[in-house]
C-alpha positions in Angstrom: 189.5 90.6 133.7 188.6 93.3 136.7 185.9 90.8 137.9 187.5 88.8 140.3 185.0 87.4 142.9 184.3 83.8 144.4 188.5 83.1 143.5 189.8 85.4 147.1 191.7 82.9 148.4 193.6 82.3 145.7 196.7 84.2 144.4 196.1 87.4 142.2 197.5 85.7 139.1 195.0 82.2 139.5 192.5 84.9 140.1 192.8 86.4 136.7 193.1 83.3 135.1 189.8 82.1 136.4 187.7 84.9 135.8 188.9 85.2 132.1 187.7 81.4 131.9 184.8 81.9 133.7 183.9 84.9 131.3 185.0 83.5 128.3 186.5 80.2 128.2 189.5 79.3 126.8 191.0 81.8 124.5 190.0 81.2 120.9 187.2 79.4 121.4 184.7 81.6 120.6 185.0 85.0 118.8 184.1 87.2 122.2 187.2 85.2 123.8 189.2 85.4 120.8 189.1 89.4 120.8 189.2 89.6 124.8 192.6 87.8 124.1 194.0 89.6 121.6 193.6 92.8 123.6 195.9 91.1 126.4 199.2 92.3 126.7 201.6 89.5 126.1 202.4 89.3 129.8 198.9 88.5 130.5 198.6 86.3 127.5 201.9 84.4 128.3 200.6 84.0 132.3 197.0 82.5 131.2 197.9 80.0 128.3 201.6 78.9 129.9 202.6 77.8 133.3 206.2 77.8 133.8 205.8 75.8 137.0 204.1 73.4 135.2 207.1 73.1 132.8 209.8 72.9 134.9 208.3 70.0 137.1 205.5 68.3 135.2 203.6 65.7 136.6 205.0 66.8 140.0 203.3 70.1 140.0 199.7 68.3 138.9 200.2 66.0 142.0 201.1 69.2 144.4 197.7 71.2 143.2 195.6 68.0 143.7 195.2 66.5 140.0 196.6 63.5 141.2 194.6 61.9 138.4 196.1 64.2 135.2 199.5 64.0 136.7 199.4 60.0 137.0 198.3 60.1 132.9 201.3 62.5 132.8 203.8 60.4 134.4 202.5 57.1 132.5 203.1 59.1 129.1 206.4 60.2 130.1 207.7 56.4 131.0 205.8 54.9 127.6 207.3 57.9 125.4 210.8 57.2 127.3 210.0 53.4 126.5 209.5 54.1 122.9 212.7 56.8 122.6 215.3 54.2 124.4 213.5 51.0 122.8 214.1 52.5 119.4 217.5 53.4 119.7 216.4 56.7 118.0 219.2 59.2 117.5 220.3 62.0 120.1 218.4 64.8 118.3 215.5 62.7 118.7 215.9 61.8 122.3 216.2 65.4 123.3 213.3 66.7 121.4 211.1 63.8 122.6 211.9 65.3 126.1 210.4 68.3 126.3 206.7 66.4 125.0 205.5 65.8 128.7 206.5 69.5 129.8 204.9 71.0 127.2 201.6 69.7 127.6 202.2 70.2 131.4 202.8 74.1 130.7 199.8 74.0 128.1 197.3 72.3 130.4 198.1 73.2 133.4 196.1 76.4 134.1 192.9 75.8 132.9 193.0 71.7 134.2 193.8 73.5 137.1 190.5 76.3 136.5 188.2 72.9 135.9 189.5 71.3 139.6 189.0 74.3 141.6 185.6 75.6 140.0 184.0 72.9 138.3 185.3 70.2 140.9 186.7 68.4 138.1 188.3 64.6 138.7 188.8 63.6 135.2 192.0 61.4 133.9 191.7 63.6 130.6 195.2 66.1 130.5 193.0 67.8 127.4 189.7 68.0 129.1 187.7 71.2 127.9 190.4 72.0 125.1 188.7 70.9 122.2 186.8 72.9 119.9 183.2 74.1 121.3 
C-alpha cells in the first residue's frame, strides 16, 4: 500500500485507501486481495473497510463528500425503515436495533463509494455499487 500516486491531494489515509482498491479491489474479492488484507494490521484493516465519520452522521457525510445521490438513497431508507419501526408499534429492543441499520451501511460503504466517486467518477444511486462478488 506504499504506491500512492495520482491520490496527492487527498489526505494520507484516503490515500491508502485508494491505492489498496486500485491494486486490488475490495478486500476479499479475489485471493491476491484477500492475502494483501490479511497481512494488514487491524488498524489498517479497521481504517479501509469502516468509516467512523460515516457512522456517526450518515447520509450527512455522503452529501458533504459529494454523493449526493447514495446519501439521498440513504436518507429515503432511514425515513421508510423509521416508517416501518413506528408503523408497527414494534417493541423498544426492536426500535433501537433497527437504528443503527442506516449507520452501518454508511460506515460499510462509505470508503470505497467514496474510492468509485473520486477515481472512477462514479454518479450511481446504488449505496452497494462494486460490492458484490466479482
Amino acid at each position: 500500500m506504499t504506491d500512492l500516486r495520482g491520490y496527492d491531494e487527498l489526505p494520507r489515509s484516503w490515500q491508502e485507501r485508494f491505492a489498496f482498491f486500485d491494486r486490488y479491489g475490495l478486500p476479499n474479492s479475489s485471493p491476491e486481495s484477500r492475502e494483501a488484507y490479511r497481512a494488514l494490521s487491524f488498524g489498517s484493516k479497521m481504517r479501509l473497510n469502516a468509516n467512523v465519520l460515516g457512522f456517526l452522521f450518515g447520509p450527512i457525510y455522503f452529501f458533504v463528500k459529494g454523493m449526493w445521490r447514495k446519501g439521498l438513497v440513504l436518507l429515503l431508507l432511514a425515513i421508510g425503515l423509521a416508517a416501518i419501526v413506528i408503523g408497527a408499534g414494534a417493541p423498544d429492543l426492536i426500535d433501537r436495533a433497527a437504528s443503527f441499520v442506516v449507520p452501518a451501511l454508511a460506515m460499510t460503504t462509505a470508503n470505497y463509494a467514496y474510492y468509485l466517486h473520486v477515481v472512477k467518477g462514479s454518479q450511481s444511486w446504488n449505496i452497494f455499487e462494486g460490492l458484490g462478488r466479482r
